[in-house]
C-alpha positions as CSV (number, residue, x, y, z in Angstrom):
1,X,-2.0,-7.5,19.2
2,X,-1.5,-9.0,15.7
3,X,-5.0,-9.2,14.1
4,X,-4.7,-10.7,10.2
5,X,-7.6,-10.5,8.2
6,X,-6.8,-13.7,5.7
7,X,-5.2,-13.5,2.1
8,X,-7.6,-11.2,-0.9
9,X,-8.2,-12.0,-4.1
10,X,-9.9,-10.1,-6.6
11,X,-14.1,-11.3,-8.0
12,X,-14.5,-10.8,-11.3
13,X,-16.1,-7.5,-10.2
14,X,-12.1,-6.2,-9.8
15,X,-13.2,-5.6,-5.3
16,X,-10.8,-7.6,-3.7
17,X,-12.5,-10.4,-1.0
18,X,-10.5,-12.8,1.8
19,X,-11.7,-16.7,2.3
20,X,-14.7,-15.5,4.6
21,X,-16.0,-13.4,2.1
22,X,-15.2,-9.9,3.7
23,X,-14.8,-7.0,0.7
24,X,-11.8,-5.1,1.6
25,X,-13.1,-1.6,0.4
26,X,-16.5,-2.2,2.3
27,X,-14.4,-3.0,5.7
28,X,-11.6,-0.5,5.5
29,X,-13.9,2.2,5.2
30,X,-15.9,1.2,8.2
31,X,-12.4,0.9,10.1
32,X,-12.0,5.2,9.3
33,X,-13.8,7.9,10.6
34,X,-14.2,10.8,8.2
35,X,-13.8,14.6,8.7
36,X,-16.7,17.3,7.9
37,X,-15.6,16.8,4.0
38,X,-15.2,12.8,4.0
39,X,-12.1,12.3,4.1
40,X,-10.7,9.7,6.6
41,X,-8.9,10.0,9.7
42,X,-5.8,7.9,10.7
43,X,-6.8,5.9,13.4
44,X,-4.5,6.4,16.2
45,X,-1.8,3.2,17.3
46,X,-3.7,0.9,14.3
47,X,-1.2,0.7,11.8
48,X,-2.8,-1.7,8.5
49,X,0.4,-3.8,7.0
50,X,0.3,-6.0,3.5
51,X,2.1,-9.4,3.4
52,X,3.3,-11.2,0.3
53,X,5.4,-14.3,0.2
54,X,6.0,-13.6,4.0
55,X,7.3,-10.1,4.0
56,X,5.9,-6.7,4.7
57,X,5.4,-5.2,1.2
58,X,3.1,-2.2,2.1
59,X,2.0,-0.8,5.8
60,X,-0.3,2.6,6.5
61,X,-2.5,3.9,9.3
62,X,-5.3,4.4,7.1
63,X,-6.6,1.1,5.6
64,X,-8.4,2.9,2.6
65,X,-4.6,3.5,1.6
66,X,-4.2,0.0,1.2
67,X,-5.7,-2.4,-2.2
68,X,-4.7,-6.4,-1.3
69,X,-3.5,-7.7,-4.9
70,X,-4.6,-11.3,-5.4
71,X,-3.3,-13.8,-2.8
72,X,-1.6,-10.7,-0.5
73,X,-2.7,-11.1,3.3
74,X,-3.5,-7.9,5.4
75,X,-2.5,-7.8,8.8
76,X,-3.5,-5.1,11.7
77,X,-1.3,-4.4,14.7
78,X,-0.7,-1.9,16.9
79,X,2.8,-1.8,16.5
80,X,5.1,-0.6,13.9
81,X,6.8,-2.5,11.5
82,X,9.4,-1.8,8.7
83,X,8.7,-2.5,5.4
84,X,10.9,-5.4,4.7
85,X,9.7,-7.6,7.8
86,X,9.2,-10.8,7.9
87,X,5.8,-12.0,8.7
88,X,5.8,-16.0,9.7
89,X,3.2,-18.2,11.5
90,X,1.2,-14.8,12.7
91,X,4.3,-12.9,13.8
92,X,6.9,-10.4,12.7
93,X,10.8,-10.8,12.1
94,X,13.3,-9.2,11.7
95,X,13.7,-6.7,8.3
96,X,14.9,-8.8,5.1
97,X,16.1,-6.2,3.3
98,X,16.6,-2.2,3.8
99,X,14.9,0.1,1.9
100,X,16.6,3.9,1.7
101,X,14.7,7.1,0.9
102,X,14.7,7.3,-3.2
103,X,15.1,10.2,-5.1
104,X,12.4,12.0,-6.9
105,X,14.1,11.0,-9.9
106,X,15.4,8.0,-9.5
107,X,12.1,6.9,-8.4
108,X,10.6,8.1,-11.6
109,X,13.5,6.3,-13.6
110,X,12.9,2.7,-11.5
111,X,9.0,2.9,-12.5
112,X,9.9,4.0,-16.2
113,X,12.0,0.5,-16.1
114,X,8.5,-1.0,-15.2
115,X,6.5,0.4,-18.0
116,X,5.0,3.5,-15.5
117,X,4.9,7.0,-16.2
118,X,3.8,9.9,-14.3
119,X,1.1,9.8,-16.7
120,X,-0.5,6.5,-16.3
121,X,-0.5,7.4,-12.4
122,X,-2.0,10.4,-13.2
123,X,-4.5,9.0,-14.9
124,X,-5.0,7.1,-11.9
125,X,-5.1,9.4,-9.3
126,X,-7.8,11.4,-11.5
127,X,-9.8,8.5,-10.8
128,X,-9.9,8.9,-7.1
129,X,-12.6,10.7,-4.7
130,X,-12.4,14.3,-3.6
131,X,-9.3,15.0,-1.6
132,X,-7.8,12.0,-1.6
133,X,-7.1,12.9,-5.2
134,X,-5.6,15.9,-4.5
135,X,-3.3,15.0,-1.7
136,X,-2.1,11.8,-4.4
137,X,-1.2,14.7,-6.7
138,X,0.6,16.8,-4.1
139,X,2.6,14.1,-3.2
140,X,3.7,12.6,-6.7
141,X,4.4,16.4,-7.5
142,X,6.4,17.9,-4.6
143,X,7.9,15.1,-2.6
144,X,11.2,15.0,-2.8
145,X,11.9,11.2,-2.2
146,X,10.1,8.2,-1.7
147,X,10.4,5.5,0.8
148,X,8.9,2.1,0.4
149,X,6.3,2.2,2.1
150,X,4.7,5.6,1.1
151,X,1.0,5.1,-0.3
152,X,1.3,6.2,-3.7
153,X,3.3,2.6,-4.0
154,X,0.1,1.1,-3.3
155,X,-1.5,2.8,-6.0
156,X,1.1,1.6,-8.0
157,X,1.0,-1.6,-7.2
158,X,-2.9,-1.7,-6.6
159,X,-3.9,0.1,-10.0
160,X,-1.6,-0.6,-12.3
161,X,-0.6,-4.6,-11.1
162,X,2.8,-4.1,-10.1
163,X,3.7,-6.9,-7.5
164,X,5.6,-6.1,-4.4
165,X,8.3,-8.1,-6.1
166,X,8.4,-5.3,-9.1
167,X,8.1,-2.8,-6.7
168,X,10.5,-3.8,-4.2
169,X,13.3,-3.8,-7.4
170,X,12.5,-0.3,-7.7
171,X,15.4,0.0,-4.6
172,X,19.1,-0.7,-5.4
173,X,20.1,-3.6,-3.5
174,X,21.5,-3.1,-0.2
């Protein structure tokens, strides 16, 4: 089942609302449950995807993961879908584009490219809650590659306005 939740754009306030009027913050956190110290838990065979210009930019089991940049449509499925996808009249296609495992480094030398530092997502991360800071910092420090769909790109692309676009150049072409 293919559920989409319309296209987001952001209120002067900087939360990000669909056409109906839904806040995307307020309704991803009702989707999780938390553990005993807040933090969320994945909820099993949902899998939260973002769309932009018809492709899947974006995709996680936790929605909290995900921020829907002005005019980007989220869409919840059971199934699982590559980064890449197509997403036309309410249904997925086959992958555009692959999208290897990057290096640490070459990671960090694509987003330099872009004007982003470890720094600025530092800064960023700092700005989350609780653990969900921490595990952003574990991951930017001691991953070894990143594929394109791994959260911190949503951070990225979330916090700092990076398109999927931007971010998608990041990979060498295939």
């Amino acid at each position: 089942m293919i559920t989409s939740h319309g296209k987001f754009s952001q209120t002067e306030t900087g939360r990000f609302v669909n056409e109906g009027g839904t806040d995307w913050a307020n309704y991803a956190n009702s989707r999780c449950r938390f553990d005993e110290r807040g933090a969320p838990l994945e909820l099993p065979g949902t899998n939260f995807y973002i769309i932009h210009e018809g492709a899947v930019v974006l995709g996680a089991a936790d929605p909290t993961m995900l921020v829907p940049s002005g005019g980007m449509e989220v869409v919840e499925t059971d199934a699982t879908v590559a980064i890449g996808s197509s997403f036309v009249d309410g249904a997925f296609g086959p992958q555009q584009r692959k999208f290897p495992p990057m290096q640490k480094a070459d990671f960090w030398l694509a987003a330099l490219k872009l004007g982003i530092t470890e720094d600025k997502v530092s800064a960023e991360i700092d700005k989350l809650p609780g653990d969900e800071a921490e595990k952003a910092r574990i991951e930017m420090r001691y991953r070894a590659s990143f594929e394109r769909n791994h959260p911190l790109l949503g951070l990225l692309s979330s916090k700092l306005g990076l398109t999927g676009e931007q971010i998608d150049g990041m990979w060498p072409s295939a």
